[in-house]
ChimeraX commands (.cxc) that place a marker at each C-alpha (Angstrom):
marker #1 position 0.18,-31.19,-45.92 radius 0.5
marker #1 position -2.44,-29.21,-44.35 radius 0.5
marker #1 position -5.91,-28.06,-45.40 radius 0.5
marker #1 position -7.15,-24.21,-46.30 radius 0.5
marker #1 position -10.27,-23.27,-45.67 radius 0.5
marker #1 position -10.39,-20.15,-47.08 radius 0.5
marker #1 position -14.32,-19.45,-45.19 radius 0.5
marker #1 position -15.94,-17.76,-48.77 radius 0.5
marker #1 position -16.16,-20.42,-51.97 radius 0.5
marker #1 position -14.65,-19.39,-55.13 radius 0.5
marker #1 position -16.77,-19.30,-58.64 radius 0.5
marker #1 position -15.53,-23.04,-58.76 radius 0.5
marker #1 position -17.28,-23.65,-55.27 radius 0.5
marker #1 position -20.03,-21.85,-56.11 radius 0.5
marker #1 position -21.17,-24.62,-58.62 radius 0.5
marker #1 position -21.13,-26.92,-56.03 radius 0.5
marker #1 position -24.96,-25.38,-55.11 radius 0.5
marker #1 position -25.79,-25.93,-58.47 radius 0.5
marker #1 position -24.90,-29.70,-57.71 radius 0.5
marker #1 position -22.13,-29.89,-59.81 radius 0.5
marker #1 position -19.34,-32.03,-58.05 radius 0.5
marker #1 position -16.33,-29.67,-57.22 radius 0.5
marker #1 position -14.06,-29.60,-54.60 radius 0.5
marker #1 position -13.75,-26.89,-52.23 radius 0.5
marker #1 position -11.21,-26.65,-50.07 radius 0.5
marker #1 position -7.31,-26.04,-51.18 radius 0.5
marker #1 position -4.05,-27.90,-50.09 radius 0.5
marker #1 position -1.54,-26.16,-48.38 radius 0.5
marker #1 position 1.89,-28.28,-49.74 radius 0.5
marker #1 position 5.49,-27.78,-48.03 radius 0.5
marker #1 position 8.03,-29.49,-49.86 radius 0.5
marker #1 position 11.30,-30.19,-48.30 radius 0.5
marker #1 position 14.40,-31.55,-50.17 radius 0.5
marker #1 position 15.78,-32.84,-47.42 radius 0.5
marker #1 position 12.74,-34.98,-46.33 radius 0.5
marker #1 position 12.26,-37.90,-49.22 radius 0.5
marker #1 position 10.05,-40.67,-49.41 radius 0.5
marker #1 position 10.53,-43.67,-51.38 radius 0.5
marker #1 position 8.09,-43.23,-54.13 radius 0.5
marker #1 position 4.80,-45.38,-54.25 radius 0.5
marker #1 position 3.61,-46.05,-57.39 radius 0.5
marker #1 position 0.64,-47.98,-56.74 radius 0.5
marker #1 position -2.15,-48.35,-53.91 radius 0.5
marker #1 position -2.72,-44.45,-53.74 radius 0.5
marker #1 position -6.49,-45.60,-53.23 radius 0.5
marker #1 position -6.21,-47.83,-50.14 radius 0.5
marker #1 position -3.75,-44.48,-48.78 radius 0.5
marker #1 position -6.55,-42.17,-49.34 radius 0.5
marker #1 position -8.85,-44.70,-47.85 radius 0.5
marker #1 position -6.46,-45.07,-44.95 radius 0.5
marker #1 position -5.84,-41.58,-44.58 radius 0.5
marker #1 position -9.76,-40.78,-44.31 radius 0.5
marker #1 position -10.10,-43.61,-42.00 radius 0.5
marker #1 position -8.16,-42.13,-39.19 radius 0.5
marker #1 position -9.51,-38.53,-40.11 radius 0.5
marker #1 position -12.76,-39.99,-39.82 radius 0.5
marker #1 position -11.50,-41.68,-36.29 radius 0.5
marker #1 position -10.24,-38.59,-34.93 radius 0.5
marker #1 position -13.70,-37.02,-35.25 radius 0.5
marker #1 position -15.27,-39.11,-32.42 radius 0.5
marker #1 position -18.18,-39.64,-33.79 radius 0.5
marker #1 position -19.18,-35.56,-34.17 radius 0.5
marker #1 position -20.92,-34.20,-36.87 radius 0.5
marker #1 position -18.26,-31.67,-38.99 radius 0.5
marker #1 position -17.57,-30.49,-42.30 radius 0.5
marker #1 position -14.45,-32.25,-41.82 radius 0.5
marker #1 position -16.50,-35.23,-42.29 radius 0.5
marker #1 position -17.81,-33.79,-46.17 radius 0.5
marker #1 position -16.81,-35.76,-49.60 radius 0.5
marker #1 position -14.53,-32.30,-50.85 radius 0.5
marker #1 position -13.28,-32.07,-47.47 radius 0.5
marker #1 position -12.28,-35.95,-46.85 radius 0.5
marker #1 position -10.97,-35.61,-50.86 radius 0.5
marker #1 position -8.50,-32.85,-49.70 radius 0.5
marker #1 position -7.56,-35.29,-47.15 radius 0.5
marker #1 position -6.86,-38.11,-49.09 radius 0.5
marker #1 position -5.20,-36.25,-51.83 radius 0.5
marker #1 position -2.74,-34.62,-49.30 radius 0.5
marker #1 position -1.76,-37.97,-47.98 radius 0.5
marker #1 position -1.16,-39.88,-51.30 radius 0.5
marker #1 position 1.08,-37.01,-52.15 radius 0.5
marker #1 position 2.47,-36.86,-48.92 radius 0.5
marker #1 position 3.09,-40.69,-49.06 radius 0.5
marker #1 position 5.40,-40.05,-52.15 radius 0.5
marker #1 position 2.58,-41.44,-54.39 radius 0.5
marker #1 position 0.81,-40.02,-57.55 radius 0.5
marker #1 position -3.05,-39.31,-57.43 radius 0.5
marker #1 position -3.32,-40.52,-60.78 radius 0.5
marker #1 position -6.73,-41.52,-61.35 radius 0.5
marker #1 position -8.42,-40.37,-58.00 radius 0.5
marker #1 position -10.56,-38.04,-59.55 radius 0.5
marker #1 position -13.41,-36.79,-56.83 radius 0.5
marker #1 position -15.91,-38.99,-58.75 radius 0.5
marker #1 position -13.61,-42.06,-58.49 radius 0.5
marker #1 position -12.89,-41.07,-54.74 radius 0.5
marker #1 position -16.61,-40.64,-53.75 radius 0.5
marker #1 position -17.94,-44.41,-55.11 radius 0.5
marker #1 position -14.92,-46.01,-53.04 radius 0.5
marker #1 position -16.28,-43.82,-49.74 radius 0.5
marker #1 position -19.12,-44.61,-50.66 radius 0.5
marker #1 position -18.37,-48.69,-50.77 radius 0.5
marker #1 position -16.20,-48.07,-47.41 radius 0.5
marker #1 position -17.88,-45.87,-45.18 radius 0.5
marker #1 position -21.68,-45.10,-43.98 radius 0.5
marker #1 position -22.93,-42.01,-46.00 radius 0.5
marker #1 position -25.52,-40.41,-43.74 radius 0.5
marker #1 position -26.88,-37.27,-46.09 radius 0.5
marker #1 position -23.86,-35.18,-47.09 radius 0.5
marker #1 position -21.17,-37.01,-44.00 radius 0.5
marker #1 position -19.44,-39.76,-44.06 radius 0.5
marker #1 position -19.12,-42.38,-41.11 radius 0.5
marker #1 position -17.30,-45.40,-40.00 radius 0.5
marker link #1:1,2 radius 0.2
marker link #1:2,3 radius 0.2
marker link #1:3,4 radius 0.2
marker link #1:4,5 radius 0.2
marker link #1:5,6 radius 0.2
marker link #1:6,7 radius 0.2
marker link #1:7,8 radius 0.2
marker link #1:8,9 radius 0.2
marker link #1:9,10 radius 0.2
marker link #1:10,11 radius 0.2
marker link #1:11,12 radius 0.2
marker link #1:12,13 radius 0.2
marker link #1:13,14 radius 0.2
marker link #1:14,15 radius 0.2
marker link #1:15,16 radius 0.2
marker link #1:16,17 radius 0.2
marker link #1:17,18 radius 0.2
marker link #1:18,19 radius 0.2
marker link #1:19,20 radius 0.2
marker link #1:20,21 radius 0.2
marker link #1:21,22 radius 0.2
marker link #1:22,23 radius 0.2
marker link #1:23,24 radius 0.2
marker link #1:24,25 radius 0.2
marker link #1:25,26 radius 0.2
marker link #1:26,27 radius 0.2
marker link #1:27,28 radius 0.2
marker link #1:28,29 radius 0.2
marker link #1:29,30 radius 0.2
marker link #1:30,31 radius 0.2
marker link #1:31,32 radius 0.2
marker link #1:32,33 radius 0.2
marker link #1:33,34 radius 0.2
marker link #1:34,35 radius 0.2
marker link #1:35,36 radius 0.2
marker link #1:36,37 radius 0.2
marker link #1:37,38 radius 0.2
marker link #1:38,39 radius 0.2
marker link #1:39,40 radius 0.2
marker link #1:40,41 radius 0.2
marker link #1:41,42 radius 0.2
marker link #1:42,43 radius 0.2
marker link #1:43,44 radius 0.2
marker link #1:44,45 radius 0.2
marker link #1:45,46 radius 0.2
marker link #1:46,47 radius 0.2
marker link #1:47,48 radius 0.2
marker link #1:48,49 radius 0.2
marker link #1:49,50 radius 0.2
marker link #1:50,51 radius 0.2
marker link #1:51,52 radius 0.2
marker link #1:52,53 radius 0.2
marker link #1:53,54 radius 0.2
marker link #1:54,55 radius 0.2
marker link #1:55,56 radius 0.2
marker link #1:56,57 radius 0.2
marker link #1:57,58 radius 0.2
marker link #1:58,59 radius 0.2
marker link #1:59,60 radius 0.2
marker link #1:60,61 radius 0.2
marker link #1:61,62 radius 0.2
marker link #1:62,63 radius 0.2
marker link #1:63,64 radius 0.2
marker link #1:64,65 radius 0.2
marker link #1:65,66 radius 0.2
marker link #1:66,67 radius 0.2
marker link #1:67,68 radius 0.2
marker link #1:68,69 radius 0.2
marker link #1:69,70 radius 0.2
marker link #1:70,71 radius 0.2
marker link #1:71,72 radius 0.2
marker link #1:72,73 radius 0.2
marker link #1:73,74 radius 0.2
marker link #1:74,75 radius 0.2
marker link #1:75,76 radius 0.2
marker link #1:76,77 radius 0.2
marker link #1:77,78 radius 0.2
marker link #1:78,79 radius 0.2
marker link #1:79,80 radius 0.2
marker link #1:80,81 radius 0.2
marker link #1:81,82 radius 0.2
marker link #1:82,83 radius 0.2
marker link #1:83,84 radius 0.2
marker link #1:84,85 radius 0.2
marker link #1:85,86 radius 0.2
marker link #1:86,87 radius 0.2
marker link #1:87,88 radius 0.2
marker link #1:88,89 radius 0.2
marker link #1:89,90 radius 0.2
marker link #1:90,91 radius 0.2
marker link #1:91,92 radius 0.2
marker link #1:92,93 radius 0.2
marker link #1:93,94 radius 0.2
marker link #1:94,95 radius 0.2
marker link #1:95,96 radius 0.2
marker link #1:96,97 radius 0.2
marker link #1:97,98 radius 0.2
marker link #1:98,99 radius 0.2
marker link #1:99,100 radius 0.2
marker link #1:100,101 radius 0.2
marker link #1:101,102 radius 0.2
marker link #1:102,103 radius 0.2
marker link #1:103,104 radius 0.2
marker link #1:104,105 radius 0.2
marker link #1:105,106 radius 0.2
marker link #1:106,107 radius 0.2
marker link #1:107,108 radius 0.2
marker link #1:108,109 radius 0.2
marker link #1:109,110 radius 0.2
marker link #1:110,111 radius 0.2
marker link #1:111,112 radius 0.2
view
């Protein structure tokens, strides 16, 4: 799993400035058959959560977009598929109210 910035926002991201909630950035997925994962079924929130924890870790402390909600979403996302779990139900909505309950929201970043 890796993360595309793709530098100029779609017509999706674009509604983002009208404050609608979108996500901008895209997952870049490799799939190979020869790597498999026992499947998780449940818990893909506490791997997001995990997963943005040591993102967030690996920041130091420095302001980034890496530390955004769309940005930390394409994180989480990428590692609950990655884990061999489904996203089901971690809509962005559902994904920002448990950052928002777990880390320190300082205008549009998020902290530990």
């Amino acid at each position: 799993m890796s993360i595309l910035d793709k530098g100029q926002r779609s017509q999706k991201g674009y509604k983002a400035r009208r404050g609608e909630l979108v996500p901008f950035y895209d997952l870049v997925m490799t799939f190979d058959k020869a790597n498999r994962h026992t499947p998780r079924l449940n818990g893909a929130g506490e791997m997001a959560l995990d997963a943005v924890m040591a993102h967030l870790e690996s920041l130091d402390g420095k302001p980034s977009q890496a530390r955004h909600l769309d940005y930390l979403y394409s994180v989480a996302v990428g590692a609950v598929i990655g884990g061999g779990a489904r996203p089901i139900g971690l809509s962005l909505r559902a994904f920002e109210q448990m950052c928002n309950e777990r880390f320190e929201r300082i205008g549009d970043s998020f902290h530990l």
